[in-house]
C-alpha positions in Angstrom: -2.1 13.0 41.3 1.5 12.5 40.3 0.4 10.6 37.6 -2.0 12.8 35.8 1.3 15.8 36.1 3.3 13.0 34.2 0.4 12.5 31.9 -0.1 16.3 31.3 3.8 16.5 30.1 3.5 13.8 27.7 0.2 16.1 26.2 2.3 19.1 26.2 5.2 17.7 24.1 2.9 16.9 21.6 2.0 20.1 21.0 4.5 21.6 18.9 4.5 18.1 17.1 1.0 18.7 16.0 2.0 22.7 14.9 5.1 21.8 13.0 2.5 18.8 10.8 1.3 22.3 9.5 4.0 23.0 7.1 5.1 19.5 6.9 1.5 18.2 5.3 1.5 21.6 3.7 -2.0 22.1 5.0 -1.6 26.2 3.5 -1.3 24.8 0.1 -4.0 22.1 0.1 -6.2 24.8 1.3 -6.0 26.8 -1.7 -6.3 24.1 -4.2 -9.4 22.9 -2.9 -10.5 26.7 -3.0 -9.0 26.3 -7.0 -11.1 23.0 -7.3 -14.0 23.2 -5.6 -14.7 26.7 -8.1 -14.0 24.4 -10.8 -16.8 22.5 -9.9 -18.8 25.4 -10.3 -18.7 25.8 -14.1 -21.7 24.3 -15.1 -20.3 22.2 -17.9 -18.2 20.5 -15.4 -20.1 17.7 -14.5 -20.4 17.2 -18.7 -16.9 15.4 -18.7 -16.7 12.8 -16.5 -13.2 11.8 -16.7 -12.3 15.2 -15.9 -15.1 15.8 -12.8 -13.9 11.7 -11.1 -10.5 13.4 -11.3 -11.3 16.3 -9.6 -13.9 14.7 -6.9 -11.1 12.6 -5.9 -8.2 14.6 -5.6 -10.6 16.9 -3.3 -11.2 13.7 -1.4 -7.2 13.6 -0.8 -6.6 16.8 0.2 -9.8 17.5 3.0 -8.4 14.1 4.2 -5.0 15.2 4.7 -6.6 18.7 6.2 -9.2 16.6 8.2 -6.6 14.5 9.6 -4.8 17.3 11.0 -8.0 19.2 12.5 -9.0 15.6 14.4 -5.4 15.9 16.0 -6.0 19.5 17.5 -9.4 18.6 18.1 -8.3 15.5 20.3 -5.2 17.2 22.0 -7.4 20.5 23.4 -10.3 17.0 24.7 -7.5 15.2 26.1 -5.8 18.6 27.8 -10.0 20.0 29.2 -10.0 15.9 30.4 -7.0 15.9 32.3 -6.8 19.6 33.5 -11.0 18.6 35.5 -9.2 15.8 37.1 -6.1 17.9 38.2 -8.9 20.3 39.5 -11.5 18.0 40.9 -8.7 15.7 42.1 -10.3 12.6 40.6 -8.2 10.0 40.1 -11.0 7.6 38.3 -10.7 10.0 34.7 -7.0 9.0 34.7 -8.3 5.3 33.0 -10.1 7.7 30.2 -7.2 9.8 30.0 -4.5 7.3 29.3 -5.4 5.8 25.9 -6.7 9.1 24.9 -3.0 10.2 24.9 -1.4 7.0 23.5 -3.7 7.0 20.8 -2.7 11.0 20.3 0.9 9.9 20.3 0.3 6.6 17.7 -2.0 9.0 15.5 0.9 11.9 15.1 3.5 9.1 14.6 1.7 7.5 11.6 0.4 11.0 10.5 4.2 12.1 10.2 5.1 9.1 8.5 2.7 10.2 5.6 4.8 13.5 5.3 7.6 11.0 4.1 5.9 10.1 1.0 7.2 12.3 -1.3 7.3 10.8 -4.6 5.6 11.6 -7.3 3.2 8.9 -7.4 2.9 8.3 -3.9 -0.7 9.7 -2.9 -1.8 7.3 -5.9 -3.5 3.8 -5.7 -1.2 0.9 -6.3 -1.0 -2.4 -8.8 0.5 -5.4 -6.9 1.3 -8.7 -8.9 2.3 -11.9 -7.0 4.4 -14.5 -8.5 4.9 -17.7 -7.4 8.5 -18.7 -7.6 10.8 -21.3 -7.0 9.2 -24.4 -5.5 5.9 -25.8 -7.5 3.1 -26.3 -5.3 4.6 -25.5 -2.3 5.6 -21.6 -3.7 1.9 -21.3 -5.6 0.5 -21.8 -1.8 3.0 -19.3 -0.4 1.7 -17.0 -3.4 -1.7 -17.4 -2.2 -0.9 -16.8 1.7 0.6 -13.5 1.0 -2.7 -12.5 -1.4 -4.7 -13.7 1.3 -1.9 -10.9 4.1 -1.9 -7.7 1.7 -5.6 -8.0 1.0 -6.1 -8.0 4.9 -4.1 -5.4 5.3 -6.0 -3.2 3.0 -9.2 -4.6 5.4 -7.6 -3.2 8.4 -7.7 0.1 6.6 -11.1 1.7 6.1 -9.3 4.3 3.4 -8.1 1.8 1.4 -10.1 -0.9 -0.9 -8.6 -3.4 -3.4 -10.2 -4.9 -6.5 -9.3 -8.6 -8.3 -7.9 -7.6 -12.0 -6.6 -11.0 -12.5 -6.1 -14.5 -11.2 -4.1 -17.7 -12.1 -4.8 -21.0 -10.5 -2.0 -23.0 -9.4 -1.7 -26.6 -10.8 -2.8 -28.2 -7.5 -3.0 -25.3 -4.9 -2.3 -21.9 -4.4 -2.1 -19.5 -7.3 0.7 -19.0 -9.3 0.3 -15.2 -9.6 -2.7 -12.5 -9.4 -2.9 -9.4 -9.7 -5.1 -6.1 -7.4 -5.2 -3.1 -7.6 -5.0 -1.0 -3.9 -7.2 2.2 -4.1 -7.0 5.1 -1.6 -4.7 7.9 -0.5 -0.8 6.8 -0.1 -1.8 3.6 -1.3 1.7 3.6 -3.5 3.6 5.3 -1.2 3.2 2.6 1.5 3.1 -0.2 -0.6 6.1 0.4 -2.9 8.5 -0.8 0.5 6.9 -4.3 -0.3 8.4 -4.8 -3.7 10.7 -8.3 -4.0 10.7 -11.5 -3.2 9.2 -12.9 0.1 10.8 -16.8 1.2 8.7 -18.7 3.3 10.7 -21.1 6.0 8.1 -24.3 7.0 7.0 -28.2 7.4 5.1 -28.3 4.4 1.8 -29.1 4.2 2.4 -31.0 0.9 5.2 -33.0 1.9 4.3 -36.6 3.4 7.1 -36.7 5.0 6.8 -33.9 7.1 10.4 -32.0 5.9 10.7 -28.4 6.1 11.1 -27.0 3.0 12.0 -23.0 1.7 9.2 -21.3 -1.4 10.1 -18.0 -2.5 7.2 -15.7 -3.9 7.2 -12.2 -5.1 5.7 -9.0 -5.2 5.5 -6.4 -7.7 4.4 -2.8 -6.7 3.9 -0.7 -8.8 1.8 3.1 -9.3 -1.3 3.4 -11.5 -1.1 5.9 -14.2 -3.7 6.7 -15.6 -2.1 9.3 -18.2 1.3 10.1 -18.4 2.5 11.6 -21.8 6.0 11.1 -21.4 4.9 7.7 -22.4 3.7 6.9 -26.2 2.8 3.2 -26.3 1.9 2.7 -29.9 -1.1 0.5 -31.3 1.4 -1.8 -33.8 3.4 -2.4 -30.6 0.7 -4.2 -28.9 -0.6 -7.7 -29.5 -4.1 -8.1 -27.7 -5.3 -11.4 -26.6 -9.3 -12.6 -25.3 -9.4 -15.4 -23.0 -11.9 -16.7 -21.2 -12.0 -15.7 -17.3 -11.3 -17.8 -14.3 -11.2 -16.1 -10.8 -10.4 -17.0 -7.1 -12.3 -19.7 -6.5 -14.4 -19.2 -9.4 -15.8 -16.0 -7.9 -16.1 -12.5 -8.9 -14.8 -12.5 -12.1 -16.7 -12.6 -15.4 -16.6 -15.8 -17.0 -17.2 -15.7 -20.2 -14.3 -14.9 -23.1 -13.9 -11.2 -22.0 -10.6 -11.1 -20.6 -7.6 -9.8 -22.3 -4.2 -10.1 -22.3 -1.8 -7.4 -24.2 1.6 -8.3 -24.8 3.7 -4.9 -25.6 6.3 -6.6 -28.3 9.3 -4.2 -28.0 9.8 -5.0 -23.8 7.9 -8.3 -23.8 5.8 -7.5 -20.9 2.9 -8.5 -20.4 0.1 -7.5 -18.7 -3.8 -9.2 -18.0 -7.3 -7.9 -16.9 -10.6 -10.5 -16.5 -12.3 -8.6 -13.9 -14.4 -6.5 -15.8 -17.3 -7.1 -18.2 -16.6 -6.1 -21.2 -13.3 -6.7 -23.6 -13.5 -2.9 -23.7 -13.0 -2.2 -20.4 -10.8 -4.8 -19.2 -8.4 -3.4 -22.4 -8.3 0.3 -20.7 -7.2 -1.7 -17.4 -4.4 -3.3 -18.9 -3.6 -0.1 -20.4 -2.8 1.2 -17.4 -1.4 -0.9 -16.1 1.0 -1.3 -19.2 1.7 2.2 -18.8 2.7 1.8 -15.3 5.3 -0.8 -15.6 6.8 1.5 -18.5 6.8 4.5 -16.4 8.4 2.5 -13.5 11.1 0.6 -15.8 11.7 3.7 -17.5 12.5 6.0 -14.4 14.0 3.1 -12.6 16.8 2.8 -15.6 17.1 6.8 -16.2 15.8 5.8 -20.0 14.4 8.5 -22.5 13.3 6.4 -25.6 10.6 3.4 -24.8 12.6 1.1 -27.2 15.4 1.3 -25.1 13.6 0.2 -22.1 14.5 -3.1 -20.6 13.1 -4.6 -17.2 15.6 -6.3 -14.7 13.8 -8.9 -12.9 15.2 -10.6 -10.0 15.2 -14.3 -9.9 12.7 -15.4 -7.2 15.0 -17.5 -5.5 17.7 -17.7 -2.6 19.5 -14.8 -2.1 17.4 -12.5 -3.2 14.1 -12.1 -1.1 13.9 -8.8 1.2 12.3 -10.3 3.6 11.8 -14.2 5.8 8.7 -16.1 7.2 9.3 -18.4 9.6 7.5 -21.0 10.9 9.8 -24.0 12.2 11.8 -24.4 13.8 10.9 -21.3 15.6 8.9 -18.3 14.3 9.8 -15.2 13.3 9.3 -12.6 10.1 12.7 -10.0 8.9 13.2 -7.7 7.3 16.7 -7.9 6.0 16.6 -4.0 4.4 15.4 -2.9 8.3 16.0 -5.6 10.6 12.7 -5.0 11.5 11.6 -8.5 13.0 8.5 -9.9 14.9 7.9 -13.4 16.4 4.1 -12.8 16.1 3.8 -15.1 12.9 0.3 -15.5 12.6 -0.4 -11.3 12.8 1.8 -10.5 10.6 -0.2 -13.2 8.5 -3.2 -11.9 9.6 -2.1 -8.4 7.6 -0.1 -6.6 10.7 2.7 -5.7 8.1 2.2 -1.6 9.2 5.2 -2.0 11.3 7.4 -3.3 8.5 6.3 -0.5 6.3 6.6 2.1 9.0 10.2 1.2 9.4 11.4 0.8 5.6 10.1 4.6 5.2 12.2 5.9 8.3 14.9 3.9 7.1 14.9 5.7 3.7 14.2 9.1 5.0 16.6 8.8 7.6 17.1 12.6 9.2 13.1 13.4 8.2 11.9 11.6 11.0 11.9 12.6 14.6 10.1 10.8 17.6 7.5 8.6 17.3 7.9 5.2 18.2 11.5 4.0 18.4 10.9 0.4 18.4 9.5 0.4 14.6 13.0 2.3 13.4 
């Protein structure tokens, strides 16, 4: 039974792991604001503003998940010990098959639970905007475009916490799309996606090429938080030029089509931002408030700016040179990370939306000293 003795250790060191989560998820303090929230609720005029009342239903949604989360470990470690400790007594080698993966799956769950403790930021526990932009290489890049649409929106599938919702979608001029925007809700949406900002270059024998060459398309990603309020911000109304277009989704599919989609353009930064998605002018407006807000909130921190007219975004050219990380496909396969080193052969999962590894190791990278254990092959 030399084997369940080793198993037993490997439970054992993952105590104190689980008890030192405590003060690193801050479980003492999430405690007592859902004590603070839930006597909000209470008031009976609560429910009367609903802004107010989705804020607070969600943010209690965050915080029992986080306390949840670390009651399923404990839970799972004292099954795991009663499970191995009847074998040890009833020397039965058979429970050793239900033992094993109960432990791995203990070690995997406080590995990625610790992970979470690294998302610090300020808008890290929020939901996330991502744009894709097609870049250098006509159709060719507006296919790559859509391929990695098609790998973060199955990565948010792979996650039951997390959902994502069309705000806006551009056809390509022959395939592809050249750019679209989601929006990623759920807890630590932000903080996991913000590693997977920049420019992604695709290595292949192109699909579109007669001639069967391999060619290089450079696409990118833009991650960025949802704010919802942020006063620090004052967009004014003369500094915005509203535009109504009519809709056109993926495919044709699940967006609104009739002339209800809006574009604003805020005129002192030039950006630009668009929503078709929902039904009414109105609403898709409020969207690309948001989202306008966002992008000012990230410029502005990102350059250490005070005054909004000052603010000026730096946007990498989506070509060579740049891109943080490679897809290949011929002549041999591989995706890298060229931030981590990080690298796979697996092509086709990491195109499937098996990108967690990727992300895991760009937040140990940047919290370098934070992290202890877990699984060294993602560092």
């Amino acid at each position: 039974m030399l084997e369940f003795e080793e198993l037993k250790l490997r439970l054992v060191a993952l105590e104190p792991q689980i008890e030192d989560l405590k003060d690193a998820l801050g479980l003492e303090q999430c405690r007592a604001e859902v004590r603070r929230l839930e006597a909000q609720q209470e008031d009976p005029n609560f429910w009367n503003d609903v802004e107010t009342s989705t804020k607070v239903q969600r943010k209690l949604s965050q915080l029992n998940g986080k306390i949840n989360s670390h009651k399923d470990l404990e839970t799972r470690y004292e099954d795991a010990m009663t499970l191995i400790e009847i074998a040890l007594e009833e020397n039965d080698p058979s429970l050793y098959d239900e033992a094993l993966p109960e432990v791995e799956k203990l070690e995997k769950d406080i590995d990625e639970l610790k992970l979470t403790t690294l998302l610090t930021g300020e808008y890290d526990e929020g939901n996330a905007i991502i744009t894709f932009h097609a870049g250098a290489g006509g159709t060719e890049a507006q296919d790559w475009c859509q391929m990695l649409y098609r790998m973060y929106t199955s990565w948010c599938n792979k996650h039951p916490d997390l959902k994502y919702t069309l705000v806006d979608w551009l056809d390509g001029d022959e395939a592809g799309v050249k750019s679209a925007t989601i929006i990623v809700e759920g807890p630590n949406a932000y903080g996991f996606l913000k590693s997977e900002n920049g420019v992604h270059r695709l290595v292949r024998v192109s699909p579109f090429d007669a001639s069967g060459r391999r060619q290089t398309s450079f696409a990118s990603l833009e991650v960025m938080p949802e704010i919802e309020d942020d006063k620090s911000i004052e967009i004014k109304e003369d500094d915005i030029k509203m535009e109504v277009y009519r809709a056109s989704g993926a495919g044709g599919q699940k967006v609104n089509k009739t002339s209800s989609a809006v574009r604003l353009i805020h005129i002192p930064t030039g950006i630009t931002v668009c929503s078709q998605i929902e039904r009414s002018q109105y609403q898709n407006r409020e969207v690309c408030m948001n989202m306008l807000r966002s992008k000012l909130v990230e410029i502005k921190e990102r350059e250490h700016l005070e005054k909004i007219e000052d603010i000026k975004g730096v946007q990498k050219e989506i070509t060579w040179g740049s891109q943080i990380r490679s897809y290949v496909f011929m002549p041999y396969t591989m995706v890298k990370d060229h931030r981590t080193g990080f690298e796979t052969g697996n092509v086709q999962a990491v195109m499937d939306g098996e990108i967690d590894g990727f992300i895991n190791a760009y937040l140990k990278q940047m919290n370098k000293g934070s992290f202890e254990g877990g699984n060294d092959d993602l560092v």
